[in-house]
C-alpha positions in Angstrom: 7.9 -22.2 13.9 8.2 -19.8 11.2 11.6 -18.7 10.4 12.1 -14.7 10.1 13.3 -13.4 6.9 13.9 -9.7 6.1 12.4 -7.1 3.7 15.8 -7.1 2.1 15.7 -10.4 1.0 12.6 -9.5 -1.4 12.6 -9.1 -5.2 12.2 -5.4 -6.5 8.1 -4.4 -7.4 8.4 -3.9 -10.8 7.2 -1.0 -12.4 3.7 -2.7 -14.0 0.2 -1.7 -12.9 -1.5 -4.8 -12.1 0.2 -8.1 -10.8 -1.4 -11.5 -10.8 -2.0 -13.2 -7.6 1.0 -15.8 -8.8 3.3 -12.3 -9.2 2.7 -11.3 -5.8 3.0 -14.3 -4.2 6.0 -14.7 -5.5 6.9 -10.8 -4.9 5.5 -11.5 -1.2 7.2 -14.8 -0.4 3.7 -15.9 0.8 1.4 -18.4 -1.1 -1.3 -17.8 -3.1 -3.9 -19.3 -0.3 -2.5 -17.6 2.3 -3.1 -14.0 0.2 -6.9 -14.9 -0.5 -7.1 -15.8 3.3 -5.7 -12.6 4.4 -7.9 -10.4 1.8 -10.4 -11.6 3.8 -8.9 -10.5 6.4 -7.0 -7.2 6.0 -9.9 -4.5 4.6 -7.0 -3.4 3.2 -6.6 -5.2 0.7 -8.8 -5.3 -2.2 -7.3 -6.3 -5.5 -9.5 -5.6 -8.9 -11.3 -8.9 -10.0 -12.0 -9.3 -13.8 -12.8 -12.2 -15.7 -13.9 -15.4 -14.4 -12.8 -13.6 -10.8 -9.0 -13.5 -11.5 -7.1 -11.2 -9.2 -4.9 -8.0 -10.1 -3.1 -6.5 -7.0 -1.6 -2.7 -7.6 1.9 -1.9 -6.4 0.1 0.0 -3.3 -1.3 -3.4 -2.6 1.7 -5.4 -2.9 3.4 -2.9 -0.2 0.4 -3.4 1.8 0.8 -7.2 1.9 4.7 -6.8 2.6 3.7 -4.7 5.8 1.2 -7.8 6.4 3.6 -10.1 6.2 6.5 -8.1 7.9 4.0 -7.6 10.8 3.3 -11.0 10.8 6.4 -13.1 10.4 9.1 -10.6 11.4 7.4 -9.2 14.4 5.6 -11.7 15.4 2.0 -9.7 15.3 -1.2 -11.4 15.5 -3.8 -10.9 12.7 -6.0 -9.0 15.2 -2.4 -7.0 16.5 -1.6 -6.2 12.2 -5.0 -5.2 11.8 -4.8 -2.6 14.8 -1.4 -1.5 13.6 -2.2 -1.1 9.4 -5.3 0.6 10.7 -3.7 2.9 12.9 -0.9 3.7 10.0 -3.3 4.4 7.6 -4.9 7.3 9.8 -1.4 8.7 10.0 -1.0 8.3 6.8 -4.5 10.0 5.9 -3.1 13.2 7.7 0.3 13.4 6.5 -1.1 13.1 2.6 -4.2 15.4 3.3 -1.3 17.6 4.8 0.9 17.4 1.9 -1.9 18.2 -0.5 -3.1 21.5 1.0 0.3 22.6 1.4 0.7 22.0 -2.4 -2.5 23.7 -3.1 -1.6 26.9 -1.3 1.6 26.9 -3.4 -0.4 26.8 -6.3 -2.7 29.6 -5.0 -0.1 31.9 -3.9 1.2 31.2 -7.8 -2.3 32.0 -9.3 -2.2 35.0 -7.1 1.1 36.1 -7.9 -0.3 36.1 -11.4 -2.9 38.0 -10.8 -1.5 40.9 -9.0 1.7 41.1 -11.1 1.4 44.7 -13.5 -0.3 44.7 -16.9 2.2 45.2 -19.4 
């Protein structure tokens, strides 16, 4: 049986924009083989492929295949139970960023109006 092992005991994403699959593994404390098999499984997780189909993760998808694997090994999940979670997260997700935008943009409106009603000098 697979032994549980905490977030905590990860290395730090570094700041870069692409990883290699070799990075992540190693970022992930999962296997190369075991990442292919899950981007087949997770739609989640799409990493760029450039020459000769060499993968390039981005640090949303290294988070993405920590909450696999935490899901996984530390909580004991099924794929099918991850899948139902990451899916349902991601909705919430949606709505708290779509949320988070407008209210920006409304800032930013009420500024352009400020602007626009303040007295000609």
């Amino acid at each position: 049986m697979l032994e549980p092992s905490h977030n905590n005991e990860l290395p730090a994403i570094p700041g870069k924009r692409y990883f290699t699959i070799g990075e992540v593994a190693e970022l992930c404390a999962v296997k190369a083989h075991v990442l292919r098999y899950w981007e087949q499984e997770f739609p989640q997780l799409s990493p760029v492929k450039r020459r000769g189909n060499r993968r390039y993760y981005q640090r949303a998808d290294v988070i993405t295949i920590r909450q696999i694997r935490s899901l996984l090994y530390d909580q004991g999940y099924t794929i099918g139970g991850a899948k139902q979670k990451l899916s349902s997260h991601e909705i919430k997700d949606d709505t708290s960023q779509y949320r988070q935008l407008i209210r920006q943009m409304i800032t930013e409106l009420e500024d352009v109006l400020e602007v626009l009603n303040a007295p000609v000098r």
